[in-house]
PALO-353800 format. One record per atom (N, C-alpha, C, O): x, y, z; residue in three letters. Coordinates in pm, whole numbers, padded with zeros to 5 digits, always signed. Layout:
XYZala
...
END
This chain:
-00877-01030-00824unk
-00832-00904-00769unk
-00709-00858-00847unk
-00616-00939-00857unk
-00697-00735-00905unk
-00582-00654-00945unk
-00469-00640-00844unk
-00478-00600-00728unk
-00359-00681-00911unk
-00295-00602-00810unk
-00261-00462-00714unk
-00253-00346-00753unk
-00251-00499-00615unk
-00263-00400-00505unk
-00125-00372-00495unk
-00043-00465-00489unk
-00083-00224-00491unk
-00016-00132-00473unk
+00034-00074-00345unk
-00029+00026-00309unk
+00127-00110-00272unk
+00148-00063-00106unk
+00251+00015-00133unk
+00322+00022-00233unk
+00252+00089-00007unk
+00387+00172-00040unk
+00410+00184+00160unk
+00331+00213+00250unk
+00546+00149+00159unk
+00576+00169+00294unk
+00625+00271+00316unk
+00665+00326+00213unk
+00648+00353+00450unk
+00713+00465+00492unk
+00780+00427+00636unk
+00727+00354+00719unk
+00907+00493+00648unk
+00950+00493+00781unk
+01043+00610+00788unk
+00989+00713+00747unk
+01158+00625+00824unk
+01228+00743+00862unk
+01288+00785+00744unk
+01253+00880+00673unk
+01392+00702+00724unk
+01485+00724+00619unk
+01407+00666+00444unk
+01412+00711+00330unk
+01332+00535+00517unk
+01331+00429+00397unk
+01416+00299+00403unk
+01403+00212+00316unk
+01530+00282+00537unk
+01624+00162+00535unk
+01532+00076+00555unk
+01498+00003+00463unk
+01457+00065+00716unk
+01394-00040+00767unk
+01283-00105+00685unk
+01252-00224+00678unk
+01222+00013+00616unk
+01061-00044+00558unk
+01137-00087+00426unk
+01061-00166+00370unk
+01224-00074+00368unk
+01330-00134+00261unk
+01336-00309+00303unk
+01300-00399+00228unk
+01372-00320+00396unk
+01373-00467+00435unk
+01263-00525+00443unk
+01237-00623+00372unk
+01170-00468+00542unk
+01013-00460+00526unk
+00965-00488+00423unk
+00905-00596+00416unk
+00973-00407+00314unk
+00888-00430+00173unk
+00954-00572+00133unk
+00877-00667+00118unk
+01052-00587+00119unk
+01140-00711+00046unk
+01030-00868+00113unk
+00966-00953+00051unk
+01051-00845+00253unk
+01011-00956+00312unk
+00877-00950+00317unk
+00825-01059+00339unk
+00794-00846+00303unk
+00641-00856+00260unk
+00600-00886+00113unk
+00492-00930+00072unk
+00728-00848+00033unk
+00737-00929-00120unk
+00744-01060-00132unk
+00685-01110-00228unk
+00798-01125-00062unk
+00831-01230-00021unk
+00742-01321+00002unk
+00728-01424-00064unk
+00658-01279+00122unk
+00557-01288+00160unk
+00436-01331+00079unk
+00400-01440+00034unk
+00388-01211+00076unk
+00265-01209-00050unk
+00337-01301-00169unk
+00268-01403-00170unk
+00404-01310-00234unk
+00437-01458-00334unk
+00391-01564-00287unk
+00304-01634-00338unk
+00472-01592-00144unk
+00442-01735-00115unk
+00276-01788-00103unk
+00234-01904-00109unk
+00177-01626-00079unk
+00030-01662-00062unk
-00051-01630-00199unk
-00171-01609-00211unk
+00049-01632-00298unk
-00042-01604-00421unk
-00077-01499-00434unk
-00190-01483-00480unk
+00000-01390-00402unk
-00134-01297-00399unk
-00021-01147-00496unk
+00097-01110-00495unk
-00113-01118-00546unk
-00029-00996-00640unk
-00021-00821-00582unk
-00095-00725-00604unk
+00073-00833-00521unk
+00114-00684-00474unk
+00297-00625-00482unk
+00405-00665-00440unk
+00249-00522-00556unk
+00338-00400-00589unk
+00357-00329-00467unk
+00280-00249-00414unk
+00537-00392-00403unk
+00505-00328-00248unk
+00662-00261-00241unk
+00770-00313-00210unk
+00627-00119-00282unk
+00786-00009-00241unk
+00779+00046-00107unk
+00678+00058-00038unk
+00936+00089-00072unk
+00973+00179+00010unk
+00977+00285+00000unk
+01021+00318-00110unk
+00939+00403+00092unk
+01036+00550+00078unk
+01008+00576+00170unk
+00935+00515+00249unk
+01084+00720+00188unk
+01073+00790+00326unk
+00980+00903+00300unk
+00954+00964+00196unk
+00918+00921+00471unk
+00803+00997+00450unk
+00768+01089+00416unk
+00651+01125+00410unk
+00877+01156+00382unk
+00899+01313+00292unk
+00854+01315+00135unk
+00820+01418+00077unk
+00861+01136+00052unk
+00816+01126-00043unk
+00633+01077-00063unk
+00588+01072-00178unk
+00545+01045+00055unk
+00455+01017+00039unk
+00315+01067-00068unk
+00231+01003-00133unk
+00344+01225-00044unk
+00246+01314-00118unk
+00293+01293-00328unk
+00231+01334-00426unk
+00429+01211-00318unk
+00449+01208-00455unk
+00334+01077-00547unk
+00294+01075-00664unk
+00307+00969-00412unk
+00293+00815-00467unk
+00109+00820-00431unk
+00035+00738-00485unk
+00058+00922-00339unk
-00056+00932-00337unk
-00166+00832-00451unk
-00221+00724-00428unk
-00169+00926-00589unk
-00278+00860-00685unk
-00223+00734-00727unk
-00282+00675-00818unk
-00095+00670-00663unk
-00066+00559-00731unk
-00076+00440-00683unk
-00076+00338-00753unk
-00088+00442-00540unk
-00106+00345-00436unk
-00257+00336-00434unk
-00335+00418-00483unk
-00293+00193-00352unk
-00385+00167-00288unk
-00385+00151-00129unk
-00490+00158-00065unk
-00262+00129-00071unk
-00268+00174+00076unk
-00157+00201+00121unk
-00073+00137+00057unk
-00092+00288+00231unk
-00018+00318+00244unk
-00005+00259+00422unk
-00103+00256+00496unk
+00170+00205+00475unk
+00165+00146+00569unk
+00274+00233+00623unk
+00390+00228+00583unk
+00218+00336+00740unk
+00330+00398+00847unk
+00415+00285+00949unk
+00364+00177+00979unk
+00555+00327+01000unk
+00589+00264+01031unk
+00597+00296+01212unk
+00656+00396+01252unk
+00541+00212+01296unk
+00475+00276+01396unk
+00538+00379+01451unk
+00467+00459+01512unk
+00694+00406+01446unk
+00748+00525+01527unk
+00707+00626+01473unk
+00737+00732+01528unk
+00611+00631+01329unk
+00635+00767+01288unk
+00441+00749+01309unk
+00376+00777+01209unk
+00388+00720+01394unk
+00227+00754+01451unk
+00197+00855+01458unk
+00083+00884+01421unk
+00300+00976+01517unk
+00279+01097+01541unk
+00226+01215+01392unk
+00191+01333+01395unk
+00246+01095+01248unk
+00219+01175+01133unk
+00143+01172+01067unk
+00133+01233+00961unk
+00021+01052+01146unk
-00082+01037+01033unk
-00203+01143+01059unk
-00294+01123+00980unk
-00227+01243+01142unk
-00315+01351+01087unk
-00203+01421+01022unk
-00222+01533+01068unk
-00090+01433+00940unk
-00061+01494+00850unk
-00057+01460+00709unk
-00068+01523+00604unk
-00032+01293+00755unk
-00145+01169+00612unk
-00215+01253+00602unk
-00199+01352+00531unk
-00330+01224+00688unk
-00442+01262+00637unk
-00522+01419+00591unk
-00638+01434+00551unk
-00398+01540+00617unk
-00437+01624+00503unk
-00384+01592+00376unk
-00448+01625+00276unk
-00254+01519+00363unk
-00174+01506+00235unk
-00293+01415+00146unk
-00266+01440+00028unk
-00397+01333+00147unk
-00430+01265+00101unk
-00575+01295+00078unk
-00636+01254-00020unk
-00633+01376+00184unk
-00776+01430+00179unk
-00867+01352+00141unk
-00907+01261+00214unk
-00917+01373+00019unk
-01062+01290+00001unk
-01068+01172-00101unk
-01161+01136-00173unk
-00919+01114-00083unk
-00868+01001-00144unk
-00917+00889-00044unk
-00934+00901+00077unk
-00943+00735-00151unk
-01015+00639-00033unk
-00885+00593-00044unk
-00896+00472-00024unk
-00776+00617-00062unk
-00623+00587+00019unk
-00634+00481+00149unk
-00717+00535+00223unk
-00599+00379+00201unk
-00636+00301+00305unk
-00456+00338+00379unk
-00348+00305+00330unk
-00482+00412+00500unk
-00363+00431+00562unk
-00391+00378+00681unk
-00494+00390+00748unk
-00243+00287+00717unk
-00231+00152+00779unk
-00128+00202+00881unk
-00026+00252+00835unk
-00144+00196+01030unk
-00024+00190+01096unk
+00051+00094+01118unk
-00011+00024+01199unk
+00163+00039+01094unk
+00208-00092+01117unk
+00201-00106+01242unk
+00184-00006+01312unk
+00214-00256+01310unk
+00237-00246+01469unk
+00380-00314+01490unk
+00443-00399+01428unk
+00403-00238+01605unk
+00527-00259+01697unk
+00629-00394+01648unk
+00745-00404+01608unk
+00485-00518+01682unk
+00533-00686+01666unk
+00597-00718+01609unk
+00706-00772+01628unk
+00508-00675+01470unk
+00585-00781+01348unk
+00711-00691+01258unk
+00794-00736+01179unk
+00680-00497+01320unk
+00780-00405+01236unk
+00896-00449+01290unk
+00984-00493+01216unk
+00917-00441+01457unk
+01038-00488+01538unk
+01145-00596+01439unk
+01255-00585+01385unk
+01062-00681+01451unk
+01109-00854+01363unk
+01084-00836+01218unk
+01156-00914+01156unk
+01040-00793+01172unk
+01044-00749+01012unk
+00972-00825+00952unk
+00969-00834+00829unk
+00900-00894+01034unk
+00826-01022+00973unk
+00665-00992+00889unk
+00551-00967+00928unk
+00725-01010+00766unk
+00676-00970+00577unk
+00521-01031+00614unk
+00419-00970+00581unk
+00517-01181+00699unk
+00389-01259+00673unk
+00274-01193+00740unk
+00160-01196+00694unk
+00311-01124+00867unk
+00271-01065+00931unk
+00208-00922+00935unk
+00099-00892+00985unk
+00290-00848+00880unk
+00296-00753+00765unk
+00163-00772+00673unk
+00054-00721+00699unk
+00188-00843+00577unk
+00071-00882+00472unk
-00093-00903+00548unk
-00197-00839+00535unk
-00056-01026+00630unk
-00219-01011+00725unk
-00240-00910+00772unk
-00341-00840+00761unk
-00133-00890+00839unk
-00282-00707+00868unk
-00305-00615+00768unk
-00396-00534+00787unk
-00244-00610+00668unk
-00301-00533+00536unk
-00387-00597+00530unk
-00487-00525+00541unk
-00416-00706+00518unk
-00543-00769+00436unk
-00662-00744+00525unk
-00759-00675+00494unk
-00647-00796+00620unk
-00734-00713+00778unk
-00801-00617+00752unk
-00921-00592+00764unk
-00703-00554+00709unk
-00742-00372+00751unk
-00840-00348+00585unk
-00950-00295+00567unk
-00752-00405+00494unk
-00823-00384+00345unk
-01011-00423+00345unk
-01105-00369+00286unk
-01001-00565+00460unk
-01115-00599+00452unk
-01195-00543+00533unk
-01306-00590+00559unk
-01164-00468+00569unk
-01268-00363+00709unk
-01390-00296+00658unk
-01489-00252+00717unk
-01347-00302+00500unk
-01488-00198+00455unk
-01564-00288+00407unk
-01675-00258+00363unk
END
């Protein structure tokens, strides 16, 4: 597998900043090769063709039918994080449900 490309979003970019670090973290310790940035959700429509999935950060739920015009008929895999592991920041946790969700198709 190529490496996979994530890109987190949350308000500013602080929290999913920590987020990405410890899902970097993460994914190392399981071998596994992913390119995983932060930004805030005002930059999403820039990283579109460059990502392979993109992970909201659950407070901002209220924006993914606006994902999903920004992204249209891109097979883009957009991920809501949950509550659990965003709360605790916990990267390992993080990573499994990407992989989850990656493997759905």
């Amino acid at each position: 597998m190529s490496e996979l490309r994530i890109l987190l979003v949350c308000g500013s970019g602080a929290s999913s900043g920590f987020m990405a670090a410890n899902m970097r973290k993460a994914a190392k310790e399981l071998n596994l090769e992913m390119r995983i940035v932060a930004r805030s959700e005002s930059e999403i429509e820039n990283y579109v063709d460059e990502i392979d999935a993109l992970m909201v950060g659950p407070h901002l739920e209220y924006l993914l039918d606006e994902v999903d015009e920004i992204i249209q008929d891109s097979t883009l895999k957009v991920i809501l994080m949950k509550k659990e592991y965003y709360a605790t920041l916990d990267g390992k946790a993080a990573v499994e449900h990407l992989l989850l969700e990656l493997n759905k198709e």
